[in-house]
C-alpha positions as a printed NumPy array, in Angstrom:
array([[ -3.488,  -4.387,  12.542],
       [ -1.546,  -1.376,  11.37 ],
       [  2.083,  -1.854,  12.185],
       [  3.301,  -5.81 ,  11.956],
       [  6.304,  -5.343,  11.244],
       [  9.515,  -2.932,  13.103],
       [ 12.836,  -2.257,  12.693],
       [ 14.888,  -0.22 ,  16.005],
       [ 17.919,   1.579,  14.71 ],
       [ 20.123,   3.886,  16.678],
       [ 21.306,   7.707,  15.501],
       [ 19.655,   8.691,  12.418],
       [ 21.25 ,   6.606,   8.736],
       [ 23.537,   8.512,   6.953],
       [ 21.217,  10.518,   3.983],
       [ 20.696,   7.96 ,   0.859],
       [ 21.122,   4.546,   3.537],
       [ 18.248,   2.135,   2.63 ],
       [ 16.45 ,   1.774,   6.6  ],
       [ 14.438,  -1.622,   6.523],
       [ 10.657,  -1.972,   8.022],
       [ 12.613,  -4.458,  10.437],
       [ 11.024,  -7.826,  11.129],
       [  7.329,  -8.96 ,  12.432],
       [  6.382,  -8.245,  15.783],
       [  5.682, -11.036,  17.991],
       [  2.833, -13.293,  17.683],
       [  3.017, -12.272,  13.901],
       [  4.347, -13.995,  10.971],
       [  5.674, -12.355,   7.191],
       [  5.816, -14.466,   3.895],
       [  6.72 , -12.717,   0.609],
       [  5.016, -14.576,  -2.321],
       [  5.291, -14.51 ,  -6.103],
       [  2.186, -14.127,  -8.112],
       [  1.454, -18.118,  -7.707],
       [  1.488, -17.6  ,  -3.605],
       [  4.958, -19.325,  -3.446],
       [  7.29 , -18.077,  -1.098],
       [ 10.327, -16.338,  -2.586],
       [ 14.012, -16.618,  -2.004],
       [ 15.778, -13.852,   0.013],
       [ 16.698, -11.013,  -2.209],
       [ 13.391, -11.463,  -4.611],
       [ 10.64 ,  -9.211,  -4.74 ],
       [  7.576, -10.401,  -3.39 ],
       [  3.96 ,  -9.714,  -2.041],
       [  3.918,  -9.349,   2.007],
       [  1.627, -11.708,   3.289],
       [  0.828, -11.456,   7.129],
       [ -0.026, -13.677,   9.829],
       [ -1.004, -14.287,  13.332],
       [ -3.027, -13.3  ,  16.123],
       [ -2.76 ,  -9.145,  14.62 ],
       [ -5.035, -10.256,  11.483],
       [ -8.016,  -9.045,  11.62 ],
       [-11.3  , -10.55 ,  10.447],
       [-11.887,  -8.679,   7.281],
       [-13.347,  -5.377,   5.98 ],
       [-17.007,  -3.998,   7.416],
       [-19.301,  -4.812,   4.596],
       [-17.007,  -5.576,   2.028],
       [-17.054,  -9.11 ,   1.556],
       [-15.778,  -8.898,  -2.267],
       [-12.608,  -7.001,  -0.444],
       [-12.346,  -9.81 ,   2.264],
       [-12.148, -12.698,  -0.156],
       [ -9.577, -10.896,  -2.165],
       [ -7.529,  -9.842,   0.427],
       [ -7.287, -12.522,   3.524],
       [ -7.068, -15.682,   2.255],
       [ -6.461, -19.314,   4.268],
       [ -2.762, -20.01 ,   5.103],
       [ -1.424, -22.928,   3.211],
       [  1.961, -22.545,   5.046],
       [  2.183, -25.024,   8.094],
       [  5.345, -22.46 ,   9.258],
       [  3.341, -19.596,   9.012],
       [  0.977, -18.523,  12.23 ],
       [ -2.716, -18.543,  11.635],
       [ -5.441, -19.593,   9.67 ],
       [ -5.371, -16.67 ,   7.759],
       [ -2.877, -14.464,   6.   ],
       [ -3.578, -10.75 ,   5.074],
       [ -2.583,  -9.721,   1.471],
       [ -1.228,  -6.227,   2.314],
       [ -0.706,  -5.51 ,  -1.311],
       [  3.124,  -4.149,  -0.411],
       [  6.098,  -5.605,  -2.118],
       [  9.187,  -6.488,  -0.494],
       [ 12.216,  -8.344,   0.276],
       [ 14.245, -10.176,   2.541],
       [ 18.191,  -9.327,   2.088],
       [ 20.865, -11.241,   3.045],
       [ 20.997,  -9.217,   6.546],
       [ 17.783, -11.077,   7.497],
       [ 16.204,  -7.77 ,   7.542],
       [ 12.463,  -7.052,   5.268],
       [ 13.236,  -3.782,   2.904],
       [  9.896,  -2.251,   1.36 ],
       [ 10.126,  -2.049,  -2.743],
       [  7.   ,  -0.891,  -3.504],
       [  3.167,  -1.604,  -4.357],
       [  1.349,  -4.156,  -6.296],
       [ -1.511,  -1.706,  -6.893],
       [ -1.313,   2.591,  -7.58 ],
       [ -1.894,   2.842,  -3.864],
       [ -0.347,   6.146,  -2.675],
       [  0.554,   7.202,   0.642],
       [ -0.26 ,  10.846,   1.488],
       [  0.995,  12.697,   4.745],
       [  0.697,   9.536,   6.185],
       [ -2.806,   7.712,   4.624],
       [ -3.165,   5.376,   2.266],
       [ -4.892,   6.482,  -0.623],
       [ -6.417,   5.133,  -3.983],
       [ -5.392,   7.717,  -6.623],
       [ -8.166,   5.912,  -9.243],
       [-10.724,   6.446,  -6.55 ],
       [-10.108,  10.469,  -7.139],
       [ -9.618,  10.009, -10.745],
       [-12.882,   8.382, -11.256],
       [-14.799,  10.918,  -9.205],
       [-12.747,  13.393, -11.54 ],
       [-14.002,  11.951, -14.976],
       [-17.636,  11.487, -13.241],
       [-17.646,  15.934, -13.998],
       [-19.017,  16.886, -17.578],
       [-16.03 ,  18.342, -19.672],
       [-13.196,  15.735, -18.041],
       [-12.247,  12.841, -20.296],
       [ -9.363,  11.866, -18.43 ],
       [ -7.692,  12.386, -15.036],
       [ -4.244,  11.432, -13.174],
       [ -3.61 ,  12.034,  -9.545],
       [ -0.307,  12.064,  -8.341],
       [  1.661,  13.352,  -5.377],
       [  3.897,  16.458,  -5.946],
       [  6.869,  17.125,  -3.013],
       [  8.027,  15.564,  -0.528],
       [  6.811,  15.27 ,   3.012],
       [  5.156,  17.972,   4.995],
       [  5.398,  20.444,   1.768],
       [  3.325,  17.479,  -0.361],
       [  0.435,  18.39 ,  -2.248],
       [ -2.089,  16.009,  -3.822],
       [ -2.312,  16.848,  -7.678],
       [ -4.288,  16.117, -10.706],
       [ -3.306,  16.576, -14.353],
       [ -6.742,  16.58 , -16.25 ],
       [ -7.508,  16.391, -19.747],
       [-10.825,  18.003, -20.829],
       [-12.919,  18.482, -23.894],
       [-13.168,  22.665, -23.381],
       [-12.673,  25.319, -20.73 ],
       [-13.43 ,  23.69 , -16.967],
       [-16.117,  24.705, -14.868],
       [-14.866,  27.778, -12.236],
       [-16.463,  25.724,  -9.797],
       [-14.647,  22.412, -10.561],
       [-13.426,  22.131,  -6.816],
       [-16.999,  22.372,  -5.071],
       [-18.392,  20.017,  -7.451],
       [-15.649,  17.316,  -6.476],
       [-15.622,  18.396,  -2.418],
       [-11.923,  19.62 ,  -2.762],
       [-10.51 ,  22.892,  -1.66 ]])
């Protein structure tokens, strides 16, 4: 599934007004865990577990990935038989509404995909001369460029970005 969860607003929040991703759709249920898969009271941080007939049945030959991430539901007011660890952190505030917080991994999102900056990091410190790499996002929005600061044993190779497949 990509979107489980929606929240309709009218005219656009004032600039600096917290929006929330809304509630699940139907057929679909949310739990936010702790690290113990407990549900957590409203207001607390937690992992956004997802349920229902929009799970899908894992990841195309990944089965190490599939374990990890859907797991069986032990929550009899949950739907499914499954529930999809999305990895996202949330929370439920006190106007019922579910408010994203963050990640529970260094997953990025980049003009509008998901991205594992350590992926690109390792591929970085994979090129002779690179002992260390971090990729991060610089701007905001449409002006946002993917960046890496890179720390190197010597001068870099003038054809650094054709050895990576980056322009």
């Amino acid at each position: 599934s990509i979107g489980s969860v929606f929240h309709h607003f009218g005219p656009p929040p004032p600039v600096g007004v917290e929006v929330p991703i809304g509630l699940p759709i139907d057929n679909t249920s949310v739990v936010l865990v702790d690290d113990q898969l407990r549900p957590v009271p409203p207001e607390t941080t937690g992992e956004l577990l997802i349920g229902g007939d929009c799970v899908g049945l894992g990841y195309l030959a990944d089965s190490d990935r599939t374990a990890r991430s859907f797991i069986a539901n032990p929550f009899s007011d949950v739907l499914g038989e499954r529930l999809y660890r999305t990895g996202d952190l949330g929370q439920f505030r006190d106007d019922g509404l579910l408010y994203f917080i963050g990640r529970r991994d260094d997953q990025m999102k980049f003009r509008g995909v998901r991205i594992e900056p350590t992926e690109i990091e390792n591929v970085l410190t994979d090129v002779p001369g690179i002992l260390d790499a971090k990729v991060l996002i610089d701007g905001n929005l449409d002006q946002a460029q993917l960046v890496a600061a890179l720390v190197s044993d010597g001068p870099l190779p003038h054809d650094l970005a054709g050895r990576i497949g980056a322009t």
